[in-house]
PyMOL CGO cylinders between C-alpha atoms (Angstrom):
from pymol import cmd
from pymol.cgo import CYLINDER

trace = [
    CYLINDER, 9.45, 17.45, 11.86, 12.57, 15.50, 12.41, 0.3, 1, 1, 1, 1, 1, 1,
    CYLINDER, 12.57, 15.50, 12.41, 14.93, 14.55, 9.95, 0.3, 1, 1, 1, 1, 1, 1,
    CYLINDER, 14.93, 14.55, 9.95, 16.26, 10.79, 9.51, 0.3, 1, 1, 1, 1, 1, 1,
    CYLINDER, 16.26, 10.79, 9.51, 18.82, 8.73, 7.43, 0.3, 1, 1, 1, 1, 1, 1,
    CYLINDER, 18.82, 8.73, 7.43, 15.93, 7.03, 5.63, 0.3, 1, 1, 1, 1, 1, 1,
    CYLINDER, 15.93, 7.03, 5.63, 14.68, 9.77, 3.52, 0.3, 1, 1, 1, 1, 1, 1,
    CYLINDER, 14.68, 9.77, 3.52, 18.27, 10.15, 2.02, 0.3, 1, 1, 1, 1, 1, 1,
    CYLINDER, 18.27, 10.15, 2.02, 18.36, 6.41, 0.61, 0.3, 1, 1, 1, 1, 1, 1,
    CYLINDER, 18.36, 6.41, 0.61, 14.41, 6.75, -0.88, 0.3, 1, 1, 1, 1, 1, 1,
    CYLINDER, 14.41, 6.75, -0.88, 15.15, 5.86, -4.50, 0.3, 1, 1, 1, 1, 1, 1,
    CYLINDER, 15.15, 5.86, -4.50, 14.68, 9.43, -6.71, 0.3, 1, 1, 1, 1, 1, 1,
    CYLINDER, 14.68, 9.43, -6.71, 11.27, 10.68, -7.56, 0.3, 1, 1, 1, 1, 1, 1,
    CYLINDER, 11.27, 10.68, -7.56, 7.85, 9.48, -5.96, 0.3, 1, 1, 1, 1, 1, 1,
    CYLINDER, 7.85, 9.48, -5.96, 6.96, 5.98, -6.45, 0.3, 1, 1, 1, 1, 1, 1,
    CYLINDER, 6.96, 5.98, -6.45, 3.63, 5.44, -8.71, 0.3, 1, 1, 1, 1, 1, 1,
    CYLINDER, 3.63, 5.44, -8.71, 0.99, 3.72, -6.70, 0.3, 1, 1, 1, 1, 1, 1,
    CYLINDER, 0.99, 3.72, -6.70, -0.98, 1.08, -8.27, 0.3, 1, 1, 1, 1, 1, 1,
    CYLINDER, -0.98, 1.08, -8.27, -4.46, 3.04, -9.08, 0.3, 1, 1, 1, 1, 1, 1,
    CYLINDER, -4.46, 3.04, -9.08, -5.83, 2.15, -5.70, 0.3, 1, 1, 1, 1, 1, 1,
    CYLINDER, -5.83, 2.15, -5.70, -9.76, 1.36, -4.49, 0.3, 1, 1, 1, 1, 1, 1,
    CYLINDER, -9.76, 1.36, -4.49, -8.28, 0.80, -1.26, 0.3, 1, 1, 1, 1, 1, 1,
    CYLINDER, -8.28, 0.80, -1.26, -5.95, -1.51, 0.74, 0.3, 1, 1, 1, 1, 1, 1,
    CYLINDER, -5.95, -1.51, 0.74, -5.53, -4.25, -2.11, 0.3, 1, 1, 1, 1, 1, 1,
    CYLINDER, -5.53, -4.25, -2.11, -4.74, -6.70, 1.28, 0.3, 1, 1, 1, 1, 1, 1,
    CYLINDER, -4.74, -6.70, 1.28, -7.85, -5.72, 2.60, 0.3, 1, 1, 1, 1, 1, 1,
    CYLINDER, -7.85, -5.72, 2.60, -9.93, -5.71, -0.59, 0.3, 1, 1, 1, 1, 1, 1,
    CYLINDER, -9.93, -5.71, -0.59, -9.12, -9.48, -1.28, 0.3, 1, 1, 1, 1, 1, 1,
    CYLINDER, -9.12, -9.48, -1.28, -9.84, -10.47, 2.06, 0.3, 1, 1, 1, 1, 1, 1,
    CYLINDER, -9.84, -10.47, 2.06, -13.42, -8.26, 2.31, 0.3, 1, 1, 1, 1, 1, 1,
    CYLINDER, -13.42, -8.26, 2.31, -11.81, -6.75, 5.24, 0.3, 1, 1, 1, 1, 1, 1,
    CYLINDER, -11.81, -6.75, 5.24, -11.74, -2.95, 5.81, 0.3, 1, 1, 1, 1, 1, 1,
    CYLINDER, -11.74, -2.95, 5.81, -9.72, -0.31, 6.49, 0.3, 1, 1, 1, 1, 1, 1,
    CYLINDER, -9.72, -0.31, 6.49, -9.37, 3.27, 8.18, 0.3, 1, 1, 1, 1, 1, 1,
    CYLINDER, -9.37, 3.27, 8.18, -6.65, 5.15, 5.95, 0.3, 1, 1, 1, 1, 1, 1,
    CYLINDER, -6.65, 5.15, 5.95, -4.13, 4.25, 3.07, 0.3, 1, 1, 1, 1, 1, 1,
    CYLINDER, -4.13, 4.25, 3.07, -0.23, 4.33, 3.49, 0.3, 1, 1, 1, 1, 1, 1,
    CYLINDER, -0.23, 4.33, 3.49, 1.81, 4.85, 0.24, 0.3, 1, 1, 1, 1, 1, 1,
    CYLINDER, 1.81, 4.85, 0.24, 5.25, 3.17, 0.60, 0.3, 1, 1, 1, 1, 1, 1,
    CYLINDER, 5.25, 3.17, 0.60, 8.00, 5.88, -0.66, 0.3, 1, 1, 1, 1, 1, 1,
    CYLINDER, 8.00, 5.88, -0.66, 10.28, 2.50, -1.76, 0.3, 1, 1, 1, 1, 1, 1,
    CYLINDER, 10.28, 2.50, -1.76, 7.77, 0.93, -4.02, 0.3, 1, 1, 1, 1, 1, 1,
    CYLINDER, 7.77, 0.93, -4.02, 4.41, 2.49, -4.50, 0.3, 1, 1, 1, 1, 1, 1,
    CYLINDER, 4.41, 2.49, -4.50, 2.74, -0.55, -1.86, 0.3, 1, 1, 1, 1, 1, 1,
    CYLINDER, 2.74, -0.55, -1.86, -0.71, 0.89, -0.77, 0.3, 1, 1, 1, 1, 1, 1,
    CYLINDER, -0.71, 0.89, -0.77, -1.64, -0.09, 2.58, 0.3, 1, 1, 1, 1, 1, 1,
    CYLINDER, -1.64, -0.09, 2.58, -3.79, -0.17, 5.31, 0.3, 1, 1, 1, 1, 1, 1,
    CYLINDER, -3.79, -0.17, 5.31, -3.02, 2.10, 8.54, 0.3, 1, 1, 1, 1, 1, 1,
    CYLINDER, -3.02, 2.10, 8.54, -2.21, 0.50, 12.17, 0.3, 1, 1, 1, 1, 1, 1,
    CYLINDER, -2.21, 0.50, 12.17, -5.72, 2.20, 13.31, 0.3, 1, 1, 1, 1, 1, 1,
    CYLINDER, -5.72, 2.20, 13.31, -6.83, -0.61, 10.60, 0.3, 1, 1, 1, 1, 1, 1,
    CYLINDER, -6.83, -0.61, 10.60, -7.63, -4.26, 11.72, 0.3, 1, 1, 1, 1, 1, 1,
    CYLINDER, -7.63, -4.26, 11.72, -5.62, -5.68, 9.31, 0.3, 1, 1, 1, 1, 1, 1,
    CYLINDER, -5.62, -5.68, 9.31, -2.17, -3.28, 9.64, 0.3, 1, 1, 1, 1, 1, 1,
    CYLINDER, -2.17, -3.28, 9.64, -1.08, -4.08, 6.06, 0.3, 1, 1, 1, 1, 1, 1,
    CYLINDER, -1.08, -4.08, 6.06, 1.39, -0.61, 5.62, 0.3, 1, 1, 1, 1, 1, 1,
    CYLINDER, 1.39, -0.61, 5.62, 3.13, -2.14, 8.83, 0.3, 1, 1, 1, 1, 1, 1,
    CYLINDER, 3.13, -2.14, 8.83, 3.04, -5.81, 7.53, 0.3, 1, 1, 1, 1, 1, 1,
    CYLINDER, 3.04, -5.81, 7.53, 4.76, -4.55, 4.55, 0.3, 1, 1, 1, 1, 1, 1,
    CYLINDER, 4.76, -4.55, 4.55, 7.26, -2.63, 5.90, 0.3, 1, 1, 1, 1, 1, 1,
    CYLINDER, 7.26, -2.63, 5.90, 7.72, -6.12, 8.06, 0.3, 1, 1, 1, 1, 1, 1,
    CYLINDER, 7.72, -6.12, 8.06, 8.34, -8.52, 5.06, 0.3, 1, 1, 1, 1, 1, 1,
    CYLINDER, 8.34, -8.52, 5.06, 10.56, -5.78, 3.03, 0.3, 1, 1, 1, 1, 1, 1,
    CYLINDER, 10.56, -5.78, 3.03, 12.17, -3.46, 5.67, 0.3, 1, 1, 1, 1, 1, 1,
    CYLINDER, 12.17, -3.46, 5.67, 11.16, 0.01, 3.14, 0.3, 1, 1, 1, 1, 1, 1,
    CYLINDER, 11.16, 0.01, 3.14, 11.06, 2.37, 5.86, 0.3, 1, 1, 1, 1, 1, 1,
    CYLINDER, 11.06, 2.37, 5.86, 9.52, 5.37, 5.16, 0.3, 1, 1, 1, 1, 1, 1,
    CYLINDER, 9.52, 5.37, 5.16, 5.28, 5.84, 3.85, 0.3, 1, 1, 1, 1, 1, 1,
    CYLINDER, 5.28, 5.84, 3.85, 3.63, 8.67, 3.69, 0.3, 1, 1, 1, 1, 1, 1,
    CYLINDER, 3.63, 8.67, 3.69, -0.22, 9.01, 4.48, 0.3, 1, 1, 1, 1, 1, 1,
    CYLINDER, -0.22, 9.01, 4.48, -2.11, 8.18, 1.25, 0.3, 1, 1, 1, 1, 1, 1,
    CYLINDER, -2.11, 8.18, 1.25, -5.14, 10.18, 2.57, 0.3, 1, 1, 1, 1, 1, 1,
    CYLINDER, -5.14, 10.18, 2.57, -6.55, 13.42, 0.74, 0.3, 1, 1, 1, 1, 1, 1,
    CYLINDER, -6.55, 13.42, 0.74, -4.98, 16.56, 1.75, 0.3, 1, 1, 1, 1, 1, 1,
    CYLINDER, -4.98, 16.56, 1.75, -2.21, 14.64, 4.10, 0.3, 1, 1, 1, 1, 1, 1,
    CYLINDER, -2.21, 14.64, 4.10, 1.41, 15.49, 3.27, 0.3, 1, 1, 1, 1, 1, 1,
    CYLINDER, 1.41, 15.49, 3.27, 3.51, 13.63, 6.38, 0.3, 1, 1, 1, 1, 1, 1,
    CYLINDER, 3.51, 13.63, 6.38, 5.66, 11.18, 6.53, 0.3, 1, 1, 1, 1, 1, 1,
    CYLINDER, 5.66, 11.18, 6.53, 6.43, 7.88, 8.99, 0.3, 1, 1, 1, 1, 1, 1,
    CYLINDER, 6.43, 7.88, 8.99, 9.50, 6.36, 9.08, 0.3, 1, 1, 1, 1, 1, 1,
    CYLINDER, 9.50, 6.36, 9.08, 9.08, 2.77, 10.77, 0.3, 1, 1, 1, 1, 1, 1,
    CYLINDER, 9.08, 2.77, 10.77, 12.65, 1.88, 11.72, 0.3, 1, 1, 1, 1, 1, 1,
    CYLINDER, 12.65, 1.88, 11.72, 13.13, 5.49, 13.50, 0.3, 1, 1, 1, 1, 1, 1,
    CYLINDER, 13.13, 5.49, 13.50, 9.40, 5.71, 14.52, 0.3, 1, 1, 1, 1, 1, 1,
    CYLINDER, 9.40, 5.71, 14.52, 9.30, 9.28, 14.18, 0.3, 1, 1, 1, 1, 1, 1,
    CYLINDER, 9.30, 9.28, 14.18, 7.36, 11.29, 11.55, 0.3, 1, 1, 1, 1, 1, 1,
    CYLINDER, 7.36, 11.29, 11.55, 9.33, 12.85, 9.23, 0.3, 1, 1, 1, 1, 1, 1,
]
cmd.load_cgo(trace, "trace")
């Protein structure tokens, strides 16, 4: 894994995701989703770009928080939008 600027200015300690069902995007809509992205800036639980809706990347969009890490059981990486690289 790579190493980028981004993970330096996450604010300290992991952000506490709202208890999630899934995508809350997608669960309002009735759409679905394929995984869950956890936003290291703010605890935002989104949908992945495999998903129809793309709500990780829509958030990252709106706010510029760069860095999630995959939600999904057992998954420890990292993705850091603005250097597209995992990390």
């Amino acid at each position: 894994m790579t190493s980028c600027v981004h993970l330096t200015e996450l604010p300290a300690g992991q952000p506490v995701p709202r208890p999630p069902d899934g995508c809350g995007e997608c669960l309002a809509a009735g759409t679905s989703w394929v995984h869950l992205r956890l936003c290291l800036t703010c605890g935002h639980v989104g949908c992945c770009d495999s998903s129809p809706m793309r709500h990780a990347s829509g958030h990252h969009d709106k706010t510029g928080h760069p860095v999630v890490r995959s939600y999904e059981p057992g998954e420890h990486w990292r993705w850091c939008y603005v250097d597209q690289t995992i990390v």
